[in-house]
MARVEXSE-128836 format. One record per residue (C-alpha): z, y, x. Coordinates in nm, 2 decimals, always signed. Each point is the difference from the previous one (the first is absolute). Example, Ala and Ser with C-alpha at 12.3 -4.5 7.8 and 13.67 -1.06 7.14 Angstrom:
+--------+--------+--------+
:     c3 :     c2 :     c1 :
+--------+--------+--------+
:  +0.78 :  -0.45 :  +1.23 :
:  -0.07 :  +0.34 :  +0.14 :
+--------+--------+--------+
***
This chain:
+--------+--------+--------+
:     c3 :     c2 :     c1 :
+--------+--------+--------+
:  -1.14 : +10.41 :  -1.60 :
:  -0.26 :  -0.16 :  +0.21 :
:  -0.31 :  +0.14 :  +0.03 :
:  -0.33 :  -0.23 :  -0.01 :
:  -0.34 :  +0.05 :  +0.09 :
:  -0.31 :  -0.29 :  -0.12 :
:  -0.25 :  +0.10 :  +0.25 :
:  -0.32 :  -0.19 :  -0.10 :
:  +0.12 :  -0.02 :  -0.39 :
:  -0.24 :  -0.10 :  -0.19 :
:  +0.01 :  -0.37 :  +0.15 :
:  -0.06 :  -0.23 :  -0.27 :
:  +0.22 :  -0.23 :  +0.16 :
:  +0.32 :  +0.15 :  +0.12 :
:  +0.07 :  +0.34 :  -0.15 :
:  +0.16 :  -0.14 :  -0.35 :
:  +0.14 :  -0.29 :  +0.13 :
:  +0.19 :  +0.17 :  +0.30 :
:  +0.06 :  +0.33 :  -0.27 :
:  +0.18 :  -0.29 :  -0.20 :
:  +0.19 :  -0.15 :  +0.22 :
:  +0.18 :  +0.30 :  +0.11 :
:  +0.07 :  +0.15 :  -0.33 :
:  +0.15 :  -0.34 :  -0.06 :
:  +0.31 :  +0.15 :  +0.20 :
:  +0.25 :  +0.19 :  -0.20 :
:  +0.03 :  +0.20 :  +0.34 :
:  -0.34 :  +0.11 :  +0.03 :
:  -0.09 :  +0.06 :  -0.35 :
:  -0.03 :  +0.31 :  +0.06 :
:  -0.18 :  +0.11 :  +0.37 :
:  -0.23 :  +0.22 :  -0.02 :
:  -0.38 :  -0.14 :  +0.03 :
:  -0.34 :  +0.14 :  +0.14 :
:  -0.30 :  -0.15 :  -0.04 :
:  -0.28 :  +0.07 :  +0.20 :
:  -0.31 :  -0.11 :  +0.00 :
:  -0.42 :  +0.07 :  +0.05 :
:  -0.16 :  -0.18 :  -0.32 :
:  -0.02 :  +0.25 :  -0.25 :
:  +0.01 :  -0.31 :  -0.30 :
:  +0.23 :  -0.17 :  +0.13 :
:  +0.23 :  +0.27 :  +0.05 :
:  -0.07 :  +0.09 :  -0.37 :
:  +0.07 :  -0.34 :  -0.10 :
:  +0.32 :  -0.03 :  +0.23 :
:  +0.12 :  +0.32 :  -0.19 :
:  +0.02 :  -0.19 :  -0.31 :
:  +0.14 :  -0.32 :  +0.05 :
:  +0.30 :  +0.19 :  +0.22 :
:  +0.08 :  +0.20 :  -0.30 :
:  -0.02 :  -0.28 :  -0.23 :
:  +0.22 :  -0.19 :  +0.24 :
:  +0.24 :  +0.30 :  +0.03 :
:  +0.04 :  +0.06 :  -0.35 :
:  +0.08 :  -0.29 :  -0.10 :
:  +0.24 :  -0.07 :  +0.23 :
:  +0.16 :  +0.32 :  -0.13 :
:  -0.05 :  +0.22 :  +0.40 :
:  -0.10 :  +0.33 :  +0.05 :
:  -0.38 :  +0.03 :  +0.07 :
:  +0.06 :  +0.34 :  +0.11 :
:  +0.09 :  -0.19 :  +0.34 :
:  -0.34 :  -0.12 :  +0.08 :
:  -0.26 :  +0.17 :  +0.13 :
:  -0.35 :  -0.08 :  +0.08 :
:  -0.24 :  +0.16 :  +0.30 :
:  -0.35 :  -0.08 :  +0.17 :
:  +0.18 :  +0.15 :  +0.34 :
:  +0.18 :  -0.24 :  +0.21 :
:  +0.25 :  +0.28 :  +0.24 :
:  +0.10 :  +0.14 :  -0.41 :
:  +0.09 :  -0.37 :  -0.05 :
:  +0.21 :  -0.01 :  +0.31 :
:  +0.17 :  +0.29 :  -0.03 :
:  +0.42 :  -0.07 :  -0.02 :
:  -0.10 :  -0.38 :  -0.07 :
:  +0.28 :  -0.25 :  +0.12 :
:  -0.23 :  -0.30 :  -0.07 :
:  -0.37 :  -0.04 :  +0.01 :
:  -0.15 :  -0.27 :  -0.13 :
:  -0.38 :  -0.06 :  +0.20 :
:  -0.25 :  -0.21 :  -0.26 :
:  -0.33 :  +0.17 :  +0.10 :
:  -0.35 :  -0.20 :  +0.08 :
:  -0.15 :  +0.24 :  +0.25 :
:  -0.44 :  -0.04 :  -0.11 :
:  +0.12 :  -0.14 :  -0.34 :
:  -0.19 :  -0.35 :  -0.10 :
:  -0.37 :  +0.14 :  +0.14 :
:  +0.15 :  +0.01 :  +0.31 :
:  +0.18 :  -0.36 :  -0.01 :
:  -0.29 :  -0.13 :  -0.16 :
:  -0.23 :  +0.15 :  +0.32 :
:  +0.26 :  -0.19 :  +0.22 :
:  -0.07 :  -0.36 :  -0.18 :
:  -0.39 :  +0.04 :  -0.02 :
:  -0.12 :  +0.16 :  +0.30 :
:  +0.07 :  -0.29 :  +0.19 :
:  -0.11 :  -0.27 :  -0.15 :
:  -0.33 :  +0.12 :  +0.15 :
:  +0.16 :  -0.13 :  +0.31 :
:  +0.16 :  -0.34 :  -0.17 :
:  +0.32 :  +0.14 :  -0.03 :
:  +0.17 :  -0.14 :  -0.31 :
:  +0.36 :  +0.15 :  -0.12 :
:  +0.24 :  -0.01 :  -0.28 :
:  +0.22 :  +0.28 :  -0.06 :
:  -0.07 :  +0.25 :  +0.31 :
:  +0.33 :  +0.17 :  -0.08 :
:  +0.19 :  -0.07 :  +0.35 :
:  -0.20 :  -0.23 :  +0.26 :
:  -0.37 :  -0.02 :  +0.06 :
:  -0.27 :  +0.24 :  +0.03 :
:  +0.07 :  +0.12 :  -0.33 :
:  +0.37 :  +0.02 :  +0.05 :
:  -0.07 :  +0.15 :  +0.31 :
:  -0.20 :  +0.31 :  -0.14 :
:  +0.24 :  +0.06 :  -0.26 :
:  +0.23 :  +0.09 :  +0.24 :
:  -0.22 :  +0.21 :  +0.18 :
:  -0.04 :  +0.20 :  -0.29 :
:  +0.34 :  +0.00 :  -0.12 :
:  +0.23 :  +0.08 :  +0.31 :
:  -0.12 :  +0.33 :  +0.06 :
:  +0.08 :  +0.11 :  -0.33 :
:  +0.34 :  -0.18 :  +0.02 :
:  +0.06 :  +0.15 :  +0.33 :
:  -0.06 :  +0.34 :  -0.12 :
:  +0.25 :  -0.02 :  -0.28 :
:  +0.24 :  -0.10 :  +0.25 :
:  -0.03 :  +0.35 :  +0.16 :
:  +0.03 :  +0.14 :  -0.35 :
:  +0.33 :  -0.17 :  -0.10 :
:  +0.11 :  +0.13 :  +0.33 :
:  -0.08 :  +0.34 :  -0.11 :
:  +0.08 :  +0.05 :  -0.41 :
:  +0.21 :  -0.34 :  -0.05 :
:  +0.36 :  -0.06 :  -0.03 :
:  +0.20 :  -0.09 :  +0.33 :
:  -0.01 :  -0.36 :  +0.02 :
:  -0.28 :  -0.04 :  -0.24 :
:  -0.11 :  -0.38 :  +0.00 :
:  -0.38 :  -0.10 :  -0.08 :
:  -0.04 :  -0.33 :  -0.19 :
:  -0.31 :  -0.16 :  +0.07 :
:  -0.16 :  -0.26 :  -0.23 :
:  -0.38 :  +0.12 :  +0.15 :
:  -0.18 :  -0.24 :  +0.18 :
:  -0.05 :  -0.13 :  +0.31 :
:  +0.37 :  +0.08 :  +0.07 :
:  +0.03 :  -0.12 :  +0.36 :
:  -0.29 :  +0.24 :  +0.13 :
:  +0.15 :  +0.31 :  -0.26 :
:  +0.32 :  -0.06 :  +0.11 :
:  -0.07 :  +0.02 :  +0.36 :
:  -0.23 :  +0.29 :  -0.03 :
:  +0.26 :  +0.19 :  -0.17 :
:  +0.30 :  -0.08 :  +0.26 :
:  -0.22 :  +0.10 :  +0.29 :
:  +0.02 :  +0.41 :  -0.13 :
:  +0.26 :  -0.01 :  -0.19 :
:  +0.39 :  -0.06 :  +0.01 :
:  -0.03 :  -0.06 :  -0.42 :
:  +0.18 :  -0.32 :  -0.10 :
:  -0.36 :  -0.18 :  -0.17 :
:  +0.14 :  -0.33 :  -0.13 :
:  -0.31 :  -0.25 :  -0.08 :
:  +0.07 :  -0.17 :  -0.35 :
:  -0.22 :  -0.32 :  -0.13 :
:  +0.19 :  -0.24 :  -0.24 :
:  -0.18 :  -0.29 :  +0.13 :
:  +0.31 :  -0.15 :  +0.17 :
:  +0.18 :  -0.03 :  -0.32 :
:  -0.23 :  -0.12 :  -0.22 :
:  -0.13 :  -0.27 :  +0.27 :
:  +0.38 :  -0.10 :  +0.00 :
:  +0.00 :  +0.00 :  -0.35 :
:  -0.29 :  -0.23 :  -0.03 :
:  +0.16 :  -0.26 :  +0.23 :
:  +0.32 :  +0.02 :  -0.22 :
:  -0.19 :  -0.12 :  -0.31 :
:  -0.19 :  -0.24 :  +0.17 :
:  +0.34 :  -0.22 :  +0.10 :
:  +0.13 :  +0.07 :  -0.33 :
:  +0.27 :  +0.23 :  +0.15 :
:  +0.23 :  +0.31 :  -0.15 :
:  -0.19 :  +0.31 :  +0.20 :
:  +0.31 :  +0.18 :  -0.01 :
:  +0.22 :  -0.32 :  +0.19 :
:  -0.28 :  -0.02 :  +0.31 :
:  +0.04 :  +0.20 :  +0.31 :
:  -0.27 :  +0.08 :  +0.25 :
:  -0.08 :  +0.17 :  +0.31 :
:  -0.37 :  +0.13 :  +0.10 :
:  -0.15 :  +0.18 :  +0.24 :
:  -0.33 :  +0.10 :  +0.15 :
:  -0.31 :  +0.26 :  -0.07 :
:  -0.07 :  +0.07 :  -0.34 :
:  -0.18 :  -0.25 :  -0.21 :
:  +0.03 :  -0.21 :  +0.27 :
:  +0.43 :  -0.08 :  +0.01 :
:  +0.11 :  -0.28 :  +0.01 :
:  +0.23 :  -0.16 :  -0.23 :
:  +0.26 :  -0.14 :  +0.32 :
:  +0.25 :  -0.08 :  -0.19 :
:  +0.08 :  -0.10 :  -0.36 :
:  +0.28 :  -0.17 :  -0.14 :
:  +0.18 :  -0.12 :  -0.35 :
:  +0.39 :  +0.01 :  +0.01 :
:  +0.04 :  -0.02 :  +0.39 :
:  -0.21 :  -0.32 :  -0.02 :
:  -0.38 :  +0.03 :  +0.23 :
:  -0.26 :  -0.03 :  -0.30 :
:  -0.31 :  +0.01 :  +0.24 :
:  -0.07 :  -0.37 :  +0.05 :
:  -0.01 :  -0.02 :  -0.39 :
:  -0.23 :  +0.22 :  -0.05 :
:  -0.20 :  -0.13 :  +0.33 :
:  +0.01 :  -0.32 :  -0.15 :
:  -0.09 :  +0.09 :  -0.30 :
:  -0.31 :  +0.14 :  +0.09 :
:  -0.12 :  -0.30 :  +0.21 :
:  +0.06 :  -0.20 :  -0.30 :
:  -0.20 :  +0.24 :  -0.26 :
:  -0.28 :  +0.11 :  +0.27 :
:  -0.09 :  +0.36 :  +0.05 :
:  -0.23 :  -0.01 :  -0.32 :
:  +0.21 :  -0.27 :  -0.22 :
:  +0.15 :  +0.29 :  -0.20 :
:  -0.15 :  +0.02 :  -0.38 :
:  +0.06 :  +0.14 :  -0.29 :
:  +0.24 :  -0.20 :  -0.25 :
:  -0.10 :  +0.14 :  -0.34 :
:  +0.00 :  +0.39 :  -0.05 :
:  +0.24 :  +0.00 :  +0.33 :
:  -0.12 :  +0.06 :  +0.37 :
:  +0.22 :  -0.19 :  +0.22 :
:  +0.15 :  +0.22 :  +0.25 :
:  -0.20 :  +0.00 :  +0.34 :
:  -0.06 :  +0.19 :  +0.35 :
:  -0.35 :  -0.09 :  -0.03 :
:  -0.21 :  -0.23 :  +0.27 :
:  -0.08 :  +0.23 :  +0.31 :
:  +0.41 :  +0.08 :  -0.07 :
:  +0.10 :  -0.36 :  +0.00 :
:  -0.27 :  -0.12 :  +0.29 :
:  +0.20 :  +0.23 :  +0.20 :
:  +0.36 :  -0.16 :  -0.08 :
:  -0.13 :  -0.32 :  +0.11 :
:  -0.13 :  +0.10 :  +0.31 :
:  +0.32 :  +0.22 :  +0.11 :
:  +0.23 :  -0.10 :  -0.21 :
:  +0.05 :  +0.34 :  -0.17 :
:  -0.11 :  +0.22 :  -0.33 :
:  -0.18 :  +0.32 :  +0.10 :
:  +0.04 :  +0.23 :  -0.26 :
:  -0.29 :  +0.17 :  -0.13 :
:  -0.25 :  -0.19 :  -0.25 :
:  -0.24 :  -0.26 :  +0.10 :
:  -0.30 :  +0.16 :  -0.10 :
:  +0.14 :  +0.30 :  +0.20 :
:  +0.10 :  -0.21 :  +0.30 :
:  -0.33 :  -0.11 :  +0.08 :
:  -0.12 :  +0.31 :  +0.14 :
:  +0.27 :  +0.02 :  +0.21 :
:  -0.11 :  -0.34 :  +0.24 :
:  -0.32 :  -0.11 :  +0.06 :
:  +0.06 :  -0.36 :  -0.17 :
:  -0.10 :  +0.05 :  -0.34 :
:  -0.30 :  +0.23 :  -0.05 :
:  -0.22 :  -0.06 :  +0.31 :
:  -0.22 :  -0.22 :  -0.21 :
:  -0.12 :  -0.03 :  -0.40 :
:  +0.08 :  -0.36 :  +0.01 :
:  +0.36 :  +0.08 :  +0.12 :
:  +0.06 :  +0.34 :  -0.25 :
:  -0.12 :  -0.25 :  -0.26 :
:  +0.26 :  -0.30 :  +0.13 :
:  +0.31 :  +0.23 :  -0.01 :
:  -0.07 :  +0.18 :  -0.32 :
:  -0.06 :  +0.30 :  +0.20 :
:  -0.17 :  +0.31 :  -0.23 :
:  -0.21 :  +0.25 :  +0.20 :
:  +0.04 :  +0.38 :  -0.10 :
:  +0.26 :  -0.12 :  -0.22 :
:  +0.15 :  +0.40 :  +0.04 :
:  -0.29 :  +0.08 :  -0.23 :
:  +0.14 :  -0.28 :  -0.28 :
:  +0.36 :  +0.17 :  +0.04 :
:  -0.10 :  +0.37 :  -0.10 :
:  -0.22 :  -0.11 :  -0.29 :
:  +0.30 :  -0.19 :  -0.10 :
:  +0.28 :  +0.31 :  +0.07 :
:  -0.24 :  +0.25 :  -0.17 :
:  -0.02 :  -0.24 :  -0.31 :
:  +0.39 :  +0.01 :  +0.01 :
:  +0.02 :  +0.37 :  +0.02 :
:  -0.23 :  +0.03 :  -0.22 :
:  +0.21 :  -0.20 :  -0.31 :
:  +0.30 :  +0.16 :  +0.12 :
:  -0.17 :  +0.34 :  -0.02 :
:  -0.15 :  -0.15 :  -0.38 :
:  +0.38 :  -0.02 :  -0.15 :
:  +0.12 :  +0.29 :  +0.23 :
:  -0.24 :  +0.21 :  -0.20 :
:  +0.18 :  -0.17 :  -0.32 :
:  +0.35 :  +0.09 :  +0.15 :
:  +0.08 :  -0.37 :  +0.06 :
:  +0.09 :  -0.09 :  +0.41 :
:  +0.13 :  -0.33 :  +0.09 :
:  +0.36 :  -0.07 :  +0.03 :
:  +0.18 :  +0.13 :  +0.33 :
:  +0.11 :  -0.26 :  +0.25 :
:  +0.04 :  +0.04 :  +0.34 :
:  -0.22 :  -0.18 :  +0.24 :
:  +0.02 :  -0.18 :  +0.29 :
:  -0.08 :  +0.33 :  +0.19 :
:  +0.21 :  +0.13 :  +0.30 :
:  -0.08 :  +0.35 :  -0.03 :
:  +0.22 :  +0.08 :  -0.26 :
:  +0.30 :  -0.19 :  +0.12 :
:  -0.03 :  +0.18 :  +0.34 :
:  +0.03 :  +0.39 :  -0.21 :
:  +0.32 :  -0.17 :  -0.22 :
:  +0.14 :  -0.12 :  +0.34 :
:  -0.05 :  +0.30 :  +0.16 :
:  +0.13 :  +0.22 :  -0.25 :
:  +0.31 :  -0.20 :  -0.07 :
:  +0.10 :  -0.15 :  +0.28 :
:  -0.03 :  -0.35 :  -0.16 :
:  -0.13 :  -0.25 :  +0.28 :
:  -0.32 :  -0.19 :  -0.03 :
:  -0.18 :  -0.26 :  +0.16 :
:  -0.38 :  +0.06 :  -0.01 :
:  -0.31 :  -0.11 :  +0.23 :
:  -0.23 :  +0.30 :  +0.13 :
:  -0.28 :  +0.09 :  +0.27 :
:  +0.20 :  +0.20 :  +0.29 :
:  -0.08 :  +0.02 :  +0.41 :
:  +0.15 :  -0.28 :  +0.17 :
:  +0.23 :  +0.12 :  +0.25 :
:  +0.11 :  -0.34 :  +0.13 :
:  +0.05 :  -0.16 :  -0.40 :
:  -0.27 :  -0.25 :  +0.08 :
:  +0.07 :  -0.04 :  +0.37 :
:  -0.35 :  -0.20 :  +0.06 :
:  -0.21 :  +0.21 :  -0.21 :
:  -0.12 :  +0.35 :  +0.22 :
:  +0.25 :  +0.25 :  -0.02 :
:  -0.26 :  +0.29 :  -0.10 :
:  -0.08 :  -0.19 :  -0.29 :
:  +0.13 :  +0.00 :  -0.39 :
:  +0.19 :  -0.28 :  -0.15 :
:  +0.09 :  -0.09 :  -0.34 :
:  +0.37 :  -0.12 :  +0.08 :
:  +0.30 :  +0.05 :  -0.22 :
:  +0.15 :  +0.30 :  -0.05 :
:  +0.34 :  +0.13 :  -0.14 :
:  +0.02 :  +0.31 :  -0.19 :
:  +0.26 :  +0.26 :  -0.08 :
:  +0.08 :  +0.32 :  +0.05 :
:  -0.08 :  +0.00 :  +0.37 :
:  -0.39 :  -0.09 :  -0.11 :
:  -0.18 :  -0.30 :  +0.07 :
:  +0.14 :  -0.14 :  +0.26 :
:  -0.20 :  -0.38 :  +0.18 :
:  +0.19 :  -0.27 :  +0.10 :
:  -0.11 :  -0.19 :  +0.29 :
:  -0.16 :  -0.31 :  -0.06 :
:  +0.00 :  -0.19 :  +0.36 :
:  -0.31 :  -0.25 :  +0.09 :
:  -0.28 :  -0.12 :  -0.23 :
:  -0.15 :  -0.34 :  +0.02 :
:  -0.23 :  +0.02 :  +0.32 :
:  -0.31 :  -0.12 :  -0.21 :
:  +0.05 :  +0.26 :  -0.25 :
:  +0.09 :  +0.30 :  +0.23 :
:  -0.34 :  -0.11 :  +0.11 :
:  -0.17 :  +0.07 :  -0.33 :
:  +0.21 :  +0.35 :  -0.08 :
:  -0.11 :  +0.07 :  +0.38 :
:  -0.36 :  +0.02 :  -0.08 :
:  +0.01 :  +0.21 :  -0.24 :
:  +0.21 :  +0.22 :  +0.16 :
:  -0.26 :  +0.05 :  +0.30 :
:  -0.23 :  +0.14 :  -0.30 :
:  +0.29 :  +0.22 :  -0.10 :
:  +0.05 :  +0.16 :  +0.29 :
:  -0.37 :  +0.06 :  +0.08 :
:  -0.04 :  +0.12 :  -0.31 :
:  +0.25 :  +0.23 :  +0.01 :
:  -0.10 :  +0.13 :  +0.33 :
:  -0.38 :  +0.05 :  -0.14 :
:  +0.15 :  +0.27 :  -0.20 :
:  +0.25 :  +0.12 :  +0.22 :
:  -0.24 :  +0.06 :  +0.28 :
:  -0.33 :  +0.04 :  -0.23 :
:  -0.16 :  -0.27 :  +0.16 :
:  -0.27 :  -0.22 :  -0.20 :
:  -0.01 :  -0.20 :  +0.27 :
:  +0.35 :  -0.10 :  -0.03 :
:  -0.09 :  -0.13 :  -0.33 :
:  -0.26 :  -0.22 :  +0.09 :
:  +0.25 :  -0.12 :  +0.24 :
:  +0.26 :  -0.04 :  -0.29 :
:  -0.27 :  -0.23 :  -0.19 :
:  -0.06 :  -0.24 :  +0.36 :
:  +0.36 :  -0.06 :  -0.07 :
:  +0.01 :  -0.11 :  -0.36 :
:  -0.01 :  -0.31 :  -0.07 :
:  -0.24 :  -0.08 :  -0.29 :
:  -0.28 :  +0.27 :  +0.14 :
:  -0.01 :  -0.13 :  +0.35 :
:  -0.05 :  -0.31 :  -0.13 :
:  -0.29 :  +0.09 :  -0.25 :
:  -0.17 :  +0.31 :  +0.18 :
:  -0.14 :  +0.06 :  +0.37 :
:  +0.10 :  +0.31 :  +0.17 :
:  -0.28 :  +0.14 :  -0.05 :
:  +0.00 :  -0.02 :  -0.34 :
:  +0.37 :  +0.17 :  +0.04 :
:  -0.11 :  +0.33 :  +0.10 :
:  -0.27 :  -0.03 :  -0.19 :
:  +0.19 :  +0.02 :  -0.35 :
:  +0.24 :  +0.18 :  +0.18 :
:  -0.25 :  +0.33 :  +0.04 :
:  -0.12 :  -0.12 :  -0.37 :
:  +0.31 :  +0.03 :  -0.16 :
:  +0.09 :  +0.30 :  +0.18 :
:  -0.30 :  +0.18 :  -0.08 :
:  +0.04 :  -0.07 :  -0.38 :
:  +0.39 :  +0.11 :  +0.02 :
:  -0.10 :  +0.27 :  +0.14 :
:  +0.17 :  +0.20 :  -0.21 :
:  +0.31 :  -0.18 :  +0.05 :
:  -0.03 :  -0.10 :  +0.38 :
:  -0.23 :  +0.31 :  +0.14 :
:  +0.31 :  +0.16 :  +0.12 :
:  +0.12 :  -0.26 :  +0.23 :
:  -0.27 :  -0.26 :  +0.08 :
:  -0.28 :  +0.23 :  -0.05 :
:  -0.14 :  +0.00 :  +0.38 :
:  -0.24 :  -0.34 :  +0.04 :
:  +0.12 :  -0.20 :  +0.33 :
:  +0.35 :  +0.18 :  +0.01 :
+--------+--------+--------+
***
């Protein structure tokens, strides 16, 4: 049987769900799981809802294990599963506050950004040394399965030392394509779609109901309603891609996938002002909203836990687990993840990473090539990609100045901060991550 590793366990967000999901397969009822993780009380807490999940679904507990050390984890590990938040939430909420000294207002800081940006910085090294780790202790072929964000910058990190297959998972492709299923009324399961581009930033290119072009309904649609004409109709929220997400359809004729509070930091249209933020519903440090929210969830599911009550087990809309089952079996599947484009998009930079569709079987993840985006929105991916690669290069070279360079690149910061004011946050940050970025961007002026 498969072996599995959860690197990064005690996630709030992911560890059950994806846990679920792949002992929903008769075939993988029974791999062998390892849970690592560096929070003592979480880990404690993890410990009992897996056993309580395991007993009652009638599986030997004896084939989990649990550790603090992440080469033990690796060790013989077919699949590892990456969920960690390198700095924790001090660290994410550092990257959200310490500019707004400067003016700089953001969402999320999860991907894109100056927030985004540091998160990487913290989180590909670590990333990159477990790389050299699964080389070592891991099983031949061993696949990583990342869900830990910003995956374009991770992802390219990790294939610049490493030869480890590190596929990039978000599920923000198929629940944007979900959301534009409900909204024309339409069976999910009879549309077809093709996407492509960086991740939460595809574009929905295609989509289709029974062979028949359903874009210029839904296009339509929205110029009828209005980007803000969507309310509620009783006790049920219409379905909707939000306004940044639907300003952007009618200005280039395509959904982009990730959520339009999201979005916004990712161009410089929405935040640059109070009076715009306020005119596209656009919620600043909403990232902090989101965890008190997931830590109120885990903390009633923890409640009944305790009581020996979980929720029912249904599978999500999750690739990770469909990618193990395919894998193991043989059985083909169609997912959508982050991977380095090798000529997939062929106007998007070739040293970049793509969130393009996949097939998967027994061969691995395998991308299928894509072809040419919309000029205009190649255009968008592009600048984010030129902080990718900076980014990338700041820790591959340990150069803070290649960081400052990566935020004169992005977008929303270059349009709210001076350059100045770059390197100033820039030593800032660095000096208060110390702990985290010493090793790599520790010399001032590098």
């Amino acid at each position: 049987m498969a072996k599995i590793a959860f690197i990064g366990a005690g996630s709030y967000g992911f560890t059950h769900r994806l846990l679920f999901d792949i002992i929903s397969y008769d075939e993988l009822r029974h791999s062998d799981f390892v849970f690592m993780d560096v929070d003592d009380e979480r880990m404690r807490r993890l410990k009992i809802t897996v056993k309580l999940f395991f007993d009652q679904q009638g599986l030997d507990f004896g084939k989990v294990s649990f550790t603090k050390n992440r080469k033990q984890a690796l060790e013989g590990a077919d699949f590892i599963i990456n969920l960690v938040k390198i700095g924790f939430h001090e660290m994410a909420c550092m990257d959200l506050d310490v500019p707004k000294k400067y003016g700089l207002k953001q969402t999320i800081g999860d991907t894109s950004c100056l927030a985004g940006v540091f998160r990487a910085l913290r989180t590909m090294p670590f990333c990159m040394e477990m790389c050299k780790e699964i080389e070592e202790v891991s099983a031949p072929g061993a696949v990583v399965l990342n869900y830990t964000n910003p995956q374009a910058m991770i992802v390219m990190a990790c294939a610049a030392v490493s030869r480890v297959p590190f596929i990039g998972l978000c599920h923000s492709v198929q629940g944007t394509t979900r959301i534009m299923a409900r909204m024309l009324n339409l069976p999910y399961e009879e549309c077809r779609f093709e996407s492509a581009g960086i991740n939460h930033m595809s574009w929905i290119t295609t989509f289709e109901h029974k062979g028949q072009d359903v874009y210029p309904k839904l296009r339509a649609l929205v110029k009828r309603k209005g980007i803000f004409g969507w309310k509620e109709k009783g006790d049920v929220v219409q379905p909707f891609l939000g306004p940044t997400r639907l300003d952007m359809l009618n200005r280039t004729g395509y959904v982009v996938t990730e959520s339009s509070v999201h979005f916004a930091e990712y161009v410089p249209y929405y935040l640059r002002t109070d009076e715009l933020a306020a005119q596209y519903k656009v919620s600043v440090d909403q990232y902090k909203r989101n965890i008190e929210s997931k830590t109120k969830t885990h903390e009633a599911f923890f409640k009944e836990a305790q009581k020996g009550k979980l929720p029912e087990l249904k599978r999500s809309v999750e690739y990770g687990s469909q990618i193990i089952h395919s894998m193991v079996t043989g059985t083909a599947a169609c997912v959508y993840a982050n991977v380095m484009n090798q000529d997939l998009v062929t106007n998007l930079p070739r040293n970049s990473c793509v969130e393009i569709a996949c097939l998967v079987n027994r061969n691995g993840v395998q991308p299928c090539r894509f072809g040419e985006l919309p000029t205009v929105l190649a255009a968008l991916n592009t600048m984010e990609i030129n902080v990718h690669q900076l980014a990338v290069e700041a820790i591959l070279k340990r150069s803070r100045r290649a960081v400052v360079h990566a935020l004169m690149m992005d977008p929303l910061t270059h349009s709210m901060m001076t350059i100045d004011q770059m390197e100033d946050v820039v030593d800032t940050l660095v000096e208060k991550q110390k702990a985290y970025l010493g090793k790599y961007l520790g010399k001032k002026g590098s």
